[in-house]
N, C-alpha and C positions, 0 to 999 in steps of 0.2 A: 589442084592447087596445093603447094606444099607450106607447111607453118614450124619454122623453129624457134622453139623457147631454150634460151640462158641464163638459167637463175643463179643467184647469190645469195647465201644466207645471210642476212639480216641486212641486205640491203637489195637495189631494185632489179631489176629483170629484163629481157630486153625479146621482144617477137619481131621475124620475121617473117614477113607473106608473100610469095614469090607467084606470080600465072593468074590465072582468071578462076575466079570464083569466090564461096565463101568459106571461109575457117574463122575459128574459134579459139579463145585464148582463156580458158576457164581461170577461174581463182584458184581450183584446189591444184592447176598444174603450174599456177606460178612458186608455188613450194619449191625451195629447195633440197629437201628433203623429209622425211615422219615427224623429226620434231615441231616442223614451222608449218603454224597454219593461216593464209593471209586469209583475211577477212576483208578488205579492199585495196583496191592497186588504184593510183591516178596517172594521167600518162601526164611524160614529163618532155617526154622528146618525139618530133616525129621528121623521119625520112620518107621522102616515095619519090617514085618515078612512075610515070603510065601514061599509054595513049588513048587512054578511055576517061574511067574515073574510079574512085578509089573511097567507099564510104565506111563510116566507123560508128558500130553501133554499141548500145548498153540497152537493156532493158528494151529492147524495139524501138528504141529512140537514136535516129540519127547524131550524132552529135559533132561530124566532123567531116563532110565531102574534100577531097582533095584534085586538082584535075594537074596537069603537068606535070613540072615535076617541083621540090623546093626541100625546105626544113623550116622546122618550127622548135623554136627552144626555149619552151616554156619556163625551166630552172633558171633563167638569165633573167625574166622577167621577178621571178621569187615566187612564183603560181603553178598550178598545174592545168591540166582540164579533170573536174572531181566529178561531175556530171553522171549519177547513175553508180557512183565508185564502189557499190557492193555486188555488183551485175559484172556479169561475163562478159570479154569484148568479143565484138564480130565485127571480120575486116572482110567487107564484098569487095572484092576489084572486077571491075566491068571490061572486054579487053584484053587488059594486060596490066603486068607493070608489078611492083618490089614496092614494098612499103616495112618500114620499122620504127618499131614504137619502143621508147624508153618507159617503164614503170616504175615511179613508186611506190612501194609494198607496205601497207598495215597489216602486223603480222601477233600470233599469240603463240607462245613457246610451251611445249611441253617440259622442257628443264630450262628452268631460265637459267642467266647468266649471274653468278656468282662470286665474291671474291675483287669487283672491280671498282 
């Protein structure tokens, strides 16, 4: 299973998870770079496709099965899913199938910003 993270500093991030299995989306690799350290991410968006099913965990706790295919855009609604939001995600796909998550990042700066 392959997992690409796209981070941005001072704002959210974006994984995706491609083939069968599970991977992982740690908090310290949604940094985008030494200065920024998040301390919790909530997902804000979600894509997938799969002919299986597609589960999303925090903390050992399910918190999001997916089966077909769809999106969810939680920022439209003004919410997120915050469930477990200092816990690492894990994306099992059963199968098959592509799924991408939008985060947003709670982050702690070693030089903050200045001047604005």
């Amino acid at each position: 299973m392959a997992t690409y993270i796209t981070n941005t500093l001072r704002s959210s991030s974006t994984v995706r998870a491609e083939g069968a299995g599970t991977s992982y989306a740690n908090l310290v690799s949604l940094a985008a770079n030494a200065n920024e350290t998040v301390t919790s991410a909530d997902i804000k968006r979600i894509n997938w496709t799969t002919n299986g099913n597609i589960a999303i965990s925090r903390n050992g706790e399910v918190i999001v099965t997916l089966y077909g295919n769809g999106e969810i855009r939680c920022d439209e609604w003004g919410h997120s899913i915050s469930t477990n939001n200092t816990s690492n995600v894990a994306i099992t796909i059963t199968t098959g199938g592509t799924v991408f998550l939008e985060l947003s990042k709670t982050s702690t700066y070693a030089t903050p910003l200045t001047g604005i």
